[in-house]
C-alpha positions as CSV (number, residue, x, y, z in Angstrom):
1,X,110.8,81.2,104.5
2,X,112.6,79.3,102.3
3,X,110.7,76.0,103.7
4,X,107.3,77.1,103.2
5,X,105.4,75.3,100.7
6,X,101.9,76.9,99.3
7,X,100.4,77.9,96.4
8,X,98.6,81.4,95.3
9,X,95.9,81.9,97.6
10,X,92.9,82.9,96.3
11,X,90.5,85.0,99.4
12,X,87.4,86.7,99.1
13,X,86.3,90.4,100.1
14,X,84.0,90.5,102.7
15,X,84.0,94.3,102.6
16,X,86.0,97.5,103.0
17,X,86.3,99.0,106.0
18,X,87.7,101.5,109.0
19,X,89.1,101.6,112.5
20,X,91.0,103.8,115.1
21,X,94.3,101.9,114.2
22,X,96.5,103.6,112.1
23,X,97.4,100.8,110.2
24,X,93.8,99.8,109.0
25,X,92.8,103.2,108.8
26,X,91.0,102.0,105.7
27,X,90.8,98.5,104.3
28,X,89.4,95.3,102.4
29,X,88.8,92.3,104.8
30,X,88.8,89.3,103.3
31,X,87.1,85.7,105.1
32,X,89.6,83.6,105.7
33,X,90.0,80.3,104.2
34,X,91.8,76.7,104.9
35,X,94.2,78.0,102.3
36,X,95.1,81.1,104.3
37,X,95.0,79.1,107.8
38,X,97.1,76.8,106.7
39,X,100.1,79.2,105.3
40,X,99.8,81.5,108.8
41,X,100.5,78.0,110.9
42,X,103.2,77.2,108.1
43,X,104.8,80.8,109.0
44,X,104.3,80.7,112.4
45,X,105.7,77.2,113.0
46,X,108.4,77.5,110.5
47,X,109.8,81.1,112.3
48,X,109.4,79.2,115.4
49,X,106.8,82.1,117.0
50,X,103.4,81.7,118.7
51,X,100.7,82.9,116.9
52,X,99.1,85.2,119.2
53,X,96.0,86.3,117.6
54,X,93.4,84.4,114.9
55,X,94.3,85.1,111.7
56,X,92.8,89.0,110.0
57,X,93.0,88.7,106.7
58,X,93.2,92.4,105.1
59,X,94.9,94.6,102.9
60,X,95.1,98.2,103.9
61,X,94.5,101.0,101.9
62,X,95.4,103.7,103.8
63,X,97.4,104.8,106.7
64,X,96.8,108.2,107.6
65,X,94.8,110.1,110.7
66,X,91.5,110.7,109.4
67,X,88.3,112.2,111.3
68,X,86.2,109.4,111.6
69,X,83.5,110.6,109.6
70,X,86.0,110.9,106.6
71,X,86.8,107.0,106.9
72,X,83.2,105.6,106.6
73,X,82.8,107.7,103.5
74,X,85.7,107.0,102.3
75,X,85.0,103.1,102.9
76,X,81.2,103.8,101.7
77,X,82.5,105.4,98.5
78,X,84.8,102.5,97.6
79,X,83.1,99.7,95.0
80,X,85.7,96.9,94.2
81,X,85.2,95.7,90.3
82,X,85.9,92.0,91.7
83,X,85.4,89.8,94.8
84,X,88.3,87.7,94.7
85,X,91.8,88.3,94.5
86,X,94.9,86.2,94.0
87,X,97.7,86.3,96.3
88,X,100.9,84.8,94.6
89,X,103.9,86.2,97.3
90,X,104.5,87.0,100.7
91,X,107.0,89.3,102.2
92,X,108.5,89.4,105.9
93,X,109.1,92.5,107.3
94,X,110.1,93.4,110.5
95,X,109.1,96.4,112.2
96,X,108.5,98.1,115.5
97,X,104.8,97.6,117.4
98,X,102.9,99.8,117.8
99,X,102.9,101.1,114.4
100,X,101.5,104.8,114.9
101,X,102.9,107.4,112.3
102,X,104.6,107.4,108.6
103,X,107.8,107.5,110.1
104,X,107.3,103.6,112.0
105,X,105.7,102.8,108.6
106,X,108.9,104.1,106.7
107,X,111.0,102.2,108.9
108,X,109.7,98.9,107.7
109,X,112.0,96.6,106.5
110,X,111.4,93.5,104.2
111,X,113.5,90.2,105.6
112,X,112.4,88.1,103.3
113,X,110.3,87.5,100.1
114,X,108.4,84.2,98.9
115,X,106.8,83.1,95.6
116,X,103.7,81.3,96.2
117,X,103.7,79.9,93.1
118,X,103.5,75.8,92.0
């Protein structure tokens, strides 16, 4: 990572949200922005892999099986003070797909670490 170049990027909530996956059970989705497109071709070209899907820009809040119903109320309940947020670092981290349980979460490991910064 050490040959990626960006600076803090700056994306915009689009909402929070809920799905089936265990990873998103709840989350903020952001729109994605040249900014963002750019660093995730950076990544992708600089670990040599093929990006297989478009970029989702999102930060989870939760992971943890919920009945649906709690989820959207959960996500209903949730009002963010701001609309923007900063992102000044990225982390690697491998893992094993599919993610489906604390235990796959808690076997996370971080590869590498990157200031965004100027």
């Amino acid at each position: 990572m050490q040959q990626i170049s960006a600076s803090p990027i700056r994306l915009r909530v689009s909402g929070t949200a809920f799905s089936s996956k265990f990873t998103k059970t709840l989350f903020l989705q952001f729109k994605s922005n040249p900014a963002f497109k750019e660093l995730v071709v950076s990544l992708a070209r600089n670990t040599k892999s093929k990006r297989r899907s478009l970029p989702d820009p999102h930060v989870s809040l939760v992971y943890k099986d919920l009945p649906r119903p709690v989820k959207a109320a959960l996500a209903a309940m949730i009002r963010l003070p701001f609309r923007e947020i900063v992102f000044d670092s990225i982390q690697a981290v491998h893992l094993t797909l599919p993610v489906r349980n604390p235990a796959d979460v808690e076997a996370w490991r971080v590869v590498a670490k990157k200031s965004l910064g100027k």
